[in-house]
C-alpha positions in Angstrom: 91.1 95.3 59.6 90.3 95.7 63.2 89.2 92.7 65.3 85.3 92.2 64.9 83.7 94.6 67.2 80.9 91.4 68.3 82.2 88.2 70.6 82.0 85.1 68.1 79.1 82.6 68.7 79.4 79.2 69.9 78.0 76.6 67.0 75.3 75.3 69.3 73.2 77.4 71.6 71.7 75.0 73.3 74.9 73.8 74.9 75.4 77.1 76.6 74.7 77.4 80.0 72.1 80.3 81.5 74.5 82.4 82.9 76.2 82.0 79.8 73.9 82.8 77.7 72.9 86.2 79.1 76.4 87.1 79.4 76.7 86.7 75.7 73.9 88.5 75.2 74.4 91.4 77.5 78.5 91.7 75.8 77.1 92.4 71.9 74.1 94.5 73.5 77.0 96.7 74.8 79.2 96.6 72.0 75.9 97.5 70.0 75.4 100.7 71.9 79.1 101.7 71.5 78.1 101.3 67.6 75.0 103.2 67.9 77.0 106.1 70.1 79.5 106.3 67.6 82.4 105.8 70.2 85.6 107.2 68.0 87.8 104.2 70.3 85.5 101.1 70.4 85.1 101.8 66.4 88.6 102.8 65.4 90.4 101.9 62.4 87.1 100.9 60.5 85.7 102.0 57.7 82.2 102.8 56.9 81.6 99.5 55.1 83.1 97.6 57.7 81.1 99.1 60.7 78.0 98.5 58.8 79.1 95.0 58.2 79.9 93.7 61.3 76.7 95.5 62.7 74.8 93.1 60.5 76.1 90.5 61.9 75.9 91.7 65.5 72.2 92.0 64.9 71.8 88.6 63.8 73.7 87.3 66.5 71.6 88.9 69.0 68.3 87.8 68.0 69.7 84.5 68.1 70.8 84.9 71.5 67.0 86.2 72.4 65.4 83.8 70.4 67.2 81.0 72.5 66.4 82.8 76.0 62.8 82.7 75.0 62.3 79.2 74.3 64.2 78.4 77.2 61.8 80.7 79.4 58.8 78.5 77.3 60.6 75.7 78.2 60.8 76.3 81.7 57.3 77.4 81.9 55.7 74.1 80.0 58.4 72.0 82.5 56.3 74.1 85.3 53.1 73.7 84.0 53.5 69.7 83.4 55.0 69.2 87.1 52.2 71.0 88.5 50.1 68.4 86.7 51.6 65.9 87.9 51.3 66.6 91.1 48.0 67.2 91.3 47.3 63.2 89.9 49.6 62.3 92.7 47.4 63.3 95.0 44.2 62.7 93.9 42.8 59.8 96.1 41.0 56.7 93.9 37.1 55.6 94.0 35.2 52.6 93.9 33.1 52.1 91.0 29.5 52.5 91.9 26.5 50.9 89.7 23.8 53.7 88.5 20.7 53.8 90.9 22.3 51.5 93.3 22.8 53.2 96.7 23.3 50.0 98.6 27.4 51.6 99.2 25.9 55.2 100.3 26.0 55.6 103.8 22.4 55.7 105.6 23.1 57.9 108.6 23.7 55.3 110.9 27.2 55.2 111.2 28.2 52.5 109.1 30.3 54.7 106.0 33.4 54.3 107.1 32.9 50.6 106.8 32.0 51.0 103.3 34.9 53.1 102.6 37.1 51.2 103.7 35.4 47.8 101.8 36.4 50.4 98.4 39.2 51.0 98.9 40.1 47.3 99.6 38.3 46.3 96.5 40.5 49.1 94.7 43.8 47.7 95.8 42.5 44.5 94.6 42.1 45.4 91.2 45.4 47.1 91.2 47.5 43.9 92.6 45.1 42.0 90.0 46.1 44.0 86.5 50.0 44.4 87.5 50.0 40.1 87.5 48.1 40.3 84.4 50.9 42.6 82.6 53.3 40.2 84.4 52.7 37.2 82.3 51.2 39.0 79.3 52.3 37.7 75.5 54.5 40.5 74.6 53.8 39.0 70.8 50.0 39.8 71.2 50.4 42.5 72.8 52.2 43.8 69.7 49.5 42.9 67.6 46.7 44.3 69.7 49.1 47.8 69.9 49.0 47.6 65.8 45.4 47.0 65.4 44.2 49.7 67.4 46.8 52.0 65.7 45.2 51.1 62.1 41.6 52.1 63.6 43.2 55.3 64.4 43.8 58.3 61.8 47.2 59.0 61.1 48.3 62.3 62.9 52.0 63.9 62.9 53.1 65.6 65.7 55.4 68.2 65.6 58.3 67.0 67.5 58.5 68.3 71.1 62.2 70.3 71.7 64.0 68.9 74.9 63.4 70.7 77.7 66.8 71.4 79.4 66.0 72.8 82.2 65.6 69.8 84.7 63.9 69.6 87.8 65.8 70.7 91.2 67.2 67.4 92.9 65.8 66.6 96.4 68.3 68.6 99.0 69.9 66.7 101.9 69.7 67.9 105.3 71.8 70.8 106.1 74.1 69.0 108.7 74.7 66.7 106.1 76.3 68.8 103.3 80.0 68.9 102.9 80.9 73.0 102.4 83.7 73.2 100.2 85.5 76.8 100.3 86.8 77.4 96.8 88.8 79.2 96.0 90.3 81.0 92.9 94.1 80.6 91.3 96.4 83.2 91.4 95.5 85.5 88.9 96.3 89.4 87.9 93.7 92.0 87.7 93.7 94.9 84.7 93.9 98.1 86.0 91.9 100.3 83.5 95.1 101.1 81.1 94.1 98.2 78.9 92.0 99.2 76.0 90.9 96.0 75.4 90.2 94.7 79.0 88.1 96.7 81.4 89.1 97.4 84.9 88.9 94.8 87.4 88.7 91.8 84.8 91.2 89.2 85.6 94.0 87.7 83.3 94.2 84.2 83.7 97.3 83.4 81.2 100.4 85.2 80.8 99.5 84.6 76.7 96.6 87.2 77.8 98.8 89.6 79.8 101.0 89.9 76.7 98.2 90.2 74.6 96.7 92.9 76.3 100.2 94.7 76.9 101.0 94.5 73.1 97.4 96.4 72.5 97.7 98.9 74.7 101.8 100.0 73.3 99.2 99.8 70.2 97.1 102.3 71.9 100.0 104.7 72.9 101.8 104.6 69.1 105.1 103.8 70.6 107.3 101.5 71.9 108.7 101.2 75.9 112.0 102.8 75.4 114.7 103.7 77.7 115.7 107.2 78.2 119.0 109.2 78.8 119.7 108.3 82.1 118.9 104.7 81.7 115.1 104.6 82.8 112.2 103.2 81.3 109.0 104.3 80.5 106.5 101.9 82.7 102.7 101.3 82.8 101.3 99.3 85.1 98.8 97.3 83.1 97.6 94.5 85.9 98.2 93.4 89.3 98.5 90.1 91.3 95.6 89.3 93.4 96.5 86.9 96.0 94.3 87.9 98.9 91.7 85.3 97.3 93.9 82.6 97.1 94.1 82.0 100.7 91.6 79.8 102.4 89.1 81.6 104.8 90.2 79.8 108.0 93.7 81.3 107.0 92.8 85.2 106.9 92.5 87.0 110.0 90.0 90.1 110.1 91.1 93.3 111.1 89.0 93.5 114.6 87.7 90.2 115.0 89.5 89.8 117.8 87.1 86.4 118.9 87.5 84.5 115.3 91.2 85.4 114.8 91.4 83.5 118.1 89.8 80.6 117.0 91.6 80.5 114.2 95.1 80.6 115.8 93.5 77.7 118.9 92.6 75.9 115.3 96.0 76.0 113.8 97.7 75.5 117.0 95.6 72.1 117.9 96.3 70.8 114.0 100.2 71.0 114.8 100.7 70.1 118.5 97.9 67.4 118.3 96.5 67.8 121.7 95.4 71.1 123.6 97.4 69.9 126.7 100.5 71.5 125.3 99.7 75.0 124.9 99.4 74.6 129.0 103.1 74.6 129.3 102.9 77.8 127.5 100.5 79.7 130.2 102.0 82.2 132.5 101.0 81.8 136.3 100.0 85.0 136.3 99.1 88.7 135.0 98.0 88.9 131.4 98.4 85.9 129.4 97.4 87.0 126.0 99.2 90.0 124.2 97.7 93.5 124.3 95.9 94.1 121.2 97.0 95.9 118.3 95.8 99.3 116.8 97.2 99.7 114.0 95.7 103.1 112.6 97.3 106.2 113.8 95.4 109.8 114.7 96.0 112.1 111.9 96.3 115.8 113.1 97.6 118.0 110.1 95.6 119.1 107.5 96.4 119.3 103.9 94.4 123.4 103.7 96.0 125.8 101.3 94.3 129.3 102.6 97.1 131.2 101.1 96.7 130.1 97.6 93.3 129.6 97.4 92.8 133.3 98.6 94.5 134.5 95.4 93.7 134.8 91.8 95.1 131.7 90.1 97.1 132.0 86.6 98.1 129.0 84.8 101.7 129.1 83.9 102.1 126.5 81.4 105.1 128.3 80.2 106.7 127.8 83.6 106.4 131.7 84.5 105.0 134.5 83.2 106.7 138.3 82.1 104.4 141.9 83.5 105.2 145.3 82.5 105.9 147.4 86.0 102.4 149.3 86.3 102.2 152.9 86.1 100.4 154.9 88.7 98.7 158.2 88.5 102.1 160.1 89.8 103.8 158.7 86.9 101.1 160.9 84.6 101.6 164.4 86.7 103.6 165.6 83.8 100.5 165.2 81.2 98.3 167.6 82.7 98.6 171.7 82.3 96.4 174.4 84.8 96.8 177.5 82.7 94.7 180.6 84.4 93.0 182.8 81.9 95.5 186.3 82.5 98.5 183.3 81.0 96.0 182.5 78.5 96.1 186.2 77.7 99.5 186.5 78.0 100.6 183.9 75.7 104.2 182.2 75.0 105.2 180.8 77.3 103.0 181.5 80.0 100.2 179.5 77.7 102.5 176.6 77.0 100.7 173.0 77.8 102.9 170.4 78.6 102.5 166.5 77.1 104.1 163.8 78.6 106.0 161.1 76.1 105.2 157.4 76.8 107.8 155.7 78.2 108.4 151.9 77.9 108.1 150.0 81.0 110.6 147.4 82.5 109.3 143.6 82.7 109.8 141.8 85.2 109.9 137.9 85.3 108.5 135.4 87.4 109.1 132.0 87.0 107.7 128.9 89.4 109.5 127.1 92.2 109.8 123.6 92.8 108.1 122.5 96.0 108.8 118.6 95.9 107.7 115.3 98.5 109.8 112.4 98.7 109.4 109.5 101.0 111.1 106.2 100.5 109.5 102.8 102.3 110.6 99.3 102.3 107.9 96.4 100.5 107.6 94.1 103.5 106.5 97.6 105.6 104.5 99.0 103.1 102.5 95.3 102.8 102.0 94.6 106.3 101.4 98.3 107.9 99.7 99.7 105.3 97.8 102.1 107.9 100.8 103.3 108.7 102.3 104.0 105.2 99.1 106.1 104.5 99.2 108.0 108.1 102.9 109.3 106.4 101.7 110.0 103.6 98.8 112.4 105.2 101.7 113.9 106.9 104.2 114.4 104.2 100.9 116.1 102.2 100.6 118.4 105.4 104.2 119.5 105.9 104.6 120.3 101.7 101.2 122.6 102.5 102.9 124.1 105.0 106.0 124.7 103.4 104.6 125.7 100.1 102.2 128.4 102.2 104.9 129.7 104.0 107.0 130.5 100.7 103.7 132.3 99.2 103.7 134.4 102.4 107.4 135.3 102.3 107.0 136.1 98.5 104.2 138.2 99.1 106.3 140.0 102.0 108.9 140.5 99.9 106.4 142.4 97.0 104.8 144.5 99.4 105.5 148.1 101.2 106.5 146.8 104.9 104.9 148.9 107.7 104.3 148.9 111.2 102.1 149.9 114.0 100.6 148.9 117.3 101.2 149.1 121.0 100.6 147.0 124.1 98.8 149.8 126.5 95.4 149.0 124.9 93.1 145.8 123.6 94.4 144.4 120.6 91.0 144.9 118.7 91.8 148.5 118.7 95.4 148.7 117.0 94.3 145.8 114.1 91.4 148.1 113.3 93.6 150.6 113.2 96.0 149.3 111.2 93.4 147.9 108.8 91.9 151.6 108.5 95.2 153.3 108.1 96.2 150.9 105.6 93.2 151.0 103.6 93.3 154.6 103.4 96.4 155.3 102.2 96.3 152.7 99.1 92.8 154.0 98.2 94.0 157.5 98.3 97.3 157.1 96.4 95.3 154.8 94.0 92.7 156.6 93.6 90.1 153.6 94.4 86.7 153.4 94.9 85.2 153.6 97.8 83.3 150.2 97.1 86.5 148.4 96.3 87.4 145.6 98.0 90.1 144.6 100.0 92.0 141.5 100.8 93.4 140.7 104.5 96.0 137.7 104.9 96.1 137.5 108.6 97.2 134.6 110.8 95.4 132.2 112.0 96.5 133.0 116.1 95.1 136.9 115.6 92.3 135.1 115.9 92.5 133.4 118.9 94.1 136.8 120.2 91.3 138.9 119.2 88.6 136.0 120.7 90.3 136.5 123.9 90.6 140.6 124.0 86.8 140.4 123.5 86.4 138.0 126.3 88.4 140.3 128.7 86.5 143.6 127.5 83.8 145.2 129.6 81.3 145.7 126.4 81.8 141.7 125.2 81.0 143.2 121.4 82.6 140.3 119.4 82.2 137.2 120.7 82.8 134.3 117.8 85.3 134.1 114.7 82.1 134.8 112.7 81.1 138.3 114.8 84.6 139.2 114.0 84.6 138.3 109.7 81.2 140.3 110.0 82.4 143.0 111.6 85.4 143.3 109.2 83.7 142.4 105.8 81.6 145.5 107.0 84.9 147.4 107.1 85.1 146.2 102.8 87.7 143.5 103.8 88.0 139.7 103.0 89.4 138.1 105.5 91.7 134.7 104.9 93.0 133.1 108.3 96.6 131.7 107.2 97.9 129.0 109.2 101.7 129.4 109.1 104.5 131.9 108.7 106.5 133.5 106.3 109.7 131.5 104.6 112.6 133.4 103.6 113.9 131.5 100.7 116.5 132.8 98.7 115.5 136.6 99.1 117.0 138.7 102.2 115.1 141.7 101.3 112.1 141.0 103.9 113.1 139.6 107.2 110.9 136.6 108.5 110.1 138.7 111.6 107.9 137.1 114.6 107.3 133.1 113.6 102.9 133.0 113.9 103.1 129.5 114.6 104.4 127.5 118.0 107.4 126.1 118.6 107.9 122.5 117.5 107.1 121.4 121.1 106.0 122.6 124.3 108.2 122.3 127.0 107.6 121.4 130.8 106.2 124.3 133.0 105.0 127.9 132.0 102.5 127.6 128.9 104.1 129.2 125.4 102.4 132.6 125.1 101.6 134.0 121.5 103.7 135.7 119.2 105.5 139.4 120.0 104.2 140.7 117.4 101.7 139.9 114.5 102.4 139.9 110.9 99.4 140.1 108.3 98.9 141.6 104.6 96.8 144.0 103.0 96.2 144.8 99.5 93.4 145.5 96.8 91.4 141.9 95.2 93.9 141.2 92.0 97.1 142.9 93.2 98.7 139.2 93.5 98.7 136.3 91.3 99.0 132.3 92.3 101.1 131.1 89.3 100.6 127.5 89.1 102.0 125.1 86.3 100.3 122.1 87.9 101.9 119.3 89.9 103.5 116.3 88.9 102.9 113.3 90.8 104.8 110.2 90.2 103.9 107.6 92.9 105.2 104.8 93.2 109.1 105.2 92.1 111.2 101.8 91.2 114.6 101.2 90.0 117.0 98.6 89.8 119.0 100.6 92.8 115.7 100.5 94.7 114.8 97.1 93.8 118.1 95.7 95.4 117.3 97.0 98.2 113.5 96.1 98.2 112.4 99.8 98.5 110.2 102.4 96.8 110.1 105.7 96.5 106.5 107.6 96.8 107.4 111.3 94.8 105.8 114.0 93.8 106.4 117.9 93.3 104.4 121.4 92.6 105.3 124.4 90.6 104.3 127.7 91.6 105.0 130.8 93.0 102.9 134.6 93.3 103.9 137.5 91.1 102.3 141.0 91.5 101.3 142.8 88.4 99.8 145.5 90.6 101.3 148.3 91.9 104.3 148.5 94.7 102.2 151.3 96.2 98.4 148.6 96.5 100.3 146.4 98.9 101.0 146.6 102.5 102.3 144.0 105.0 101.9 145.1 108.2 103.8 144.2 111.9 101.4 145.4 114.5 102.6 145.0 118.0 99.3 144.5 120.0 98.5 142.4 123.2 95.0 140.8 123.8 94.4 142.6 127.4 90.7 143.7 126.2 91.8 147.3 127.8 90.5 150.7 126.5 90.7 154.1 127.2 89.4 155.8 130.1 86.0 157.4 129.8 87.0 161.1 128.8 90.8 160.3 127.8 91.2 161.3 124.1 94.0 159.1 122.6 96.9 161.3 120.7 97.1 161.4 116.9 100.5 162.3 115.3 
């Protein structure tokens, strides 16, 4: 049977603390609404019977618990209630006894009350001084009489006995200067990291009996046992980790940026070993800057992680690791099924009537499978705990470079599928031949495919035709198109979707499609002339859906030890994606395109017609 689904009760409530208390109270109100939300993991391996069971219980225990807060809460109030009472007889002032009628002691007008006050309250303390001697040298044997008689006078009541109050009264608080400040701090201890069934995140394990504990429930959890496989590795969790930051004292920790306190800090430490400040004089230079520069440790981060490519395309889920299309058929490939037969061949007959029907003919498949695009970066432990800004500024740029990698082999795949074509020239604006081109292209797909005039059309151009085409429209006379947005409206209008891609075609393994012009910069820019852009400008064209993103995921390992690694105090941060593009449309609905065009903003002469071919 599983463990009881409530926290067990301490004997005595009342020796519980407040905080205690609600704790208790707040852990079975939880465990009650798992119950009454039917949670499948908080109540597995019960029955029925035992659910029902152990809620009984639960509920008891619970109004217990609430019981017990409310008499404390009446507790505290009567403990209010009676203190306020108490103060109030504190300062009540006494009076002097005055006979009825007599108003000798009332003050007549002429000034001479206070006098009379002051006589009572003299006569007051009197009294006072006068019964404490009395009680001092009292029989305490008659007095024990006297106590009896009057009790036998008196009826016999019982009182229901009064419960202890527990909650005491606050205790006077020195003066501020005066308290010693003790900084606490907590042991070493490690902290679950959410794989636990049995222990939330965050909550710390004390013991190691508790780390195994909590270890042994979650192999529980999984159904097997840690195992090693083939090659020698083991399957690893990581179930807790050390927290050691806290254990440090406060005058111990320096704080990123507080450049003043650090110091202090570090005068502190250096007064408690050399005993005097006079020391540290030896140490200052006669002149220039005395102190070390500061530190930044953060780094600029430049690249960006964007996938343009791949987010521009259709995505398919290859959890087969690829996927298998038929080649498609276009309408030339059904020519043969249609017969024009004139009405004289009609009358003619035979032959000349004849209607022709065309046989199906199996396709070929072809296959696509997914590429492995993987990141591997090992670091040393000592680096990777004392620069950790640094460790994450690689990791931003290994992200970055395996975007730009795995964009750049989409490209060259999609180069590879598609009809390469030309066009362009450098005597005019380069606005001109990329309209061109686009127009061109678009109508001989939609014509040899037979589209719609409303379909849609995908454009994959680079990133610098867009810098290219800002500046043509800059050095034209009419200044039509003045902002990346003016040009995407100006081409959606055209029935094109434009993605700006932000790298260059990668020839991997595939010679059939040349890498052409690279449409980024060169790694660096040397001294002198500024880099121009690219000869020529390579882009893609092709109807929404002709192209496929294949993607089985990506697997993302982390942290990476071994006993190789270990030796050498090092880890290894890996991880890897699978995917590639396949094209189940048509060779004939994609184009990629090498215009040769030059941002000069020029075009024709008023009255010069351009030549068509």
């Amino acid at each position: 049977m599983k463990n009881g689904l409530f926290p067990s009760l301490p004997k005595d409530l009342t020796k519980l603390s407040d905080k205690e208390l609600a704790d208790l109270l707040a852990e079975h109100e939880e465990a009650a609404g798992l119950i009454d939300a039917k949670d499948e993991e908080f109540l597995a391996g019960l029955s029925a019977d035992e659910i029902i069971e152990q809620y009984e219980a639960g509920k008891d225990a619970i109004l217990a618990l609430r019981a017990e807060g409310v008499q404390r809460d009446e507790d505290a109030e009567r403990f209010e209630d009676r203190l306020s009472e108490i103060q109030g007889e504190l300062k009540t002032e006494p009076k002097a006894e005055e006979d009825a009628g007599n108003g000798e002691d009332e003050g007549d007008g002429d000034g001479d009350g206070d006098g009379d006050e002051a006589q009572a309250v003299a006569e007051v303390v009197a009294e006072a001084e006068e019964a404490t001697a009395e009680a001092a040298v009292s029989d305490p044997v008659k007095d024990k009489l006297e106590a009896v008689a009057a009790s036998a006078d008196e009826p016999e009541t019982v009182e229901e006995p009064k419960r202890p109050m527990r909650r005491s009264a606050p205790a006077p608080q020195p003066d501020a200067e005066r308290i010693v400040v003790v900084d606490e701090k907590p042991p070493l201890s490690f902290v679950a990291s959410g794989l636990l069934p049995t222990t939330p995140a965050g909550s710390r394990l004390e013991n190691p009996q508790a780390i195994a504990a909590a270890c042994s429930s979650m192999i529980d959890a999984l159904g097997r046992k840690v195992s090693k496989t083939a090659d020698g590795r083991e399957d690893r969790y990581r179930v807790a980790t050390l927290d050691y930051k806290d254990a440090f004292p406060s005058e111990r920790v320096l704080v990123a940026g507080d450049l003043g306190a650090n110091g202090e800090k570090l005068a502190a430490l250096y007064e408690m070993f050399a005993g005097s400040s006079d020391a540290a004089k030896a140490l200052v230079a006669s002149g220039g800057l005395c102190a070390p520069l500061e530190p930044i440790y953060t780094m600029p981060q430049y690249a960006s992680r964007e996938r343009p490519v791949r987010d521009a395309l259709p995505n398919f889920r290859a959890e087969r690791g690829g996927i298998n299309v038929p080649t498609p058929t276009v309408m030339g490939d059904a020519a043969g099924a249609i017969t024009v037969i004139t009405e004289e061949e009609d009358a003619l007959g035979g032959t000349f009537a004849t209607k022709a029907c065309l046989d199906l003919s199996c396709p070929a498949y072809t296959e696509t499978a997914v590429t492995i695009i993987s990141h591997c970066r090992e670091y040393g432990n000592l680096v990777s705990m004392s620069w950790p800004e640094k460790i994450a500024h690689e990791n931003e740029l290994v992200m970055a470079e395996h975007a730009r990698i795995a964009e750049s082999y989409l490209l060259g795949r999609i180069k590879t599928l598609s009809v390469n074509v030309t066009n362009g020239a450098e005597t005019l604006g380069a606005l001109i031949y990329l309209v061109e081109g686009i127009m061109e292209s678009k109508y001989g797909i939609r014509s040899r495919l037979r589209l719609p005039n409303e379909a849609r059309f995908t454009a994959l151009l680079p990133r610098v035709l867009l810098d290219m085409l800002e500046l043509d429209t800059v050095q034209t006379q009419f200044d039509r198109y003045r902002s990346r947005g003016e040009i995407e409206a100006f081409l959606g209008e055209k029935g094109i979707d434009v993605s700006w891609y932000m790298d260059t075609p990668l020839q991997v393994g595939d010679a059939t499609a040349a890498p052409g012009d690279s449409q980024i910069a060169d790694s660096s820019q040397a001294a002198g002339a500024l880099d121009g852009f690219p000869n020529t400008v390579q882009w893609a064209i092709f109807p929404s859906g002709t192209f496929l993103h294949l993607d089985m995921a990506e697997l993302n390992l982390g942290i990476v030890r071994d006993s190789t690694l270990n030796s050498t105090n090092d880890y290894q941060n890996f991880g890897e994606s699978f995917e590639n593009v396949a094209r189940p449309g048509a060779a004939q609905a994609a184009y990629w395109v090498t215009t040769d065009l030059c941002p000069t903003g020029q075009f024709p002469p008023a009255g010069t017609a351009r030549t068509c071919e």
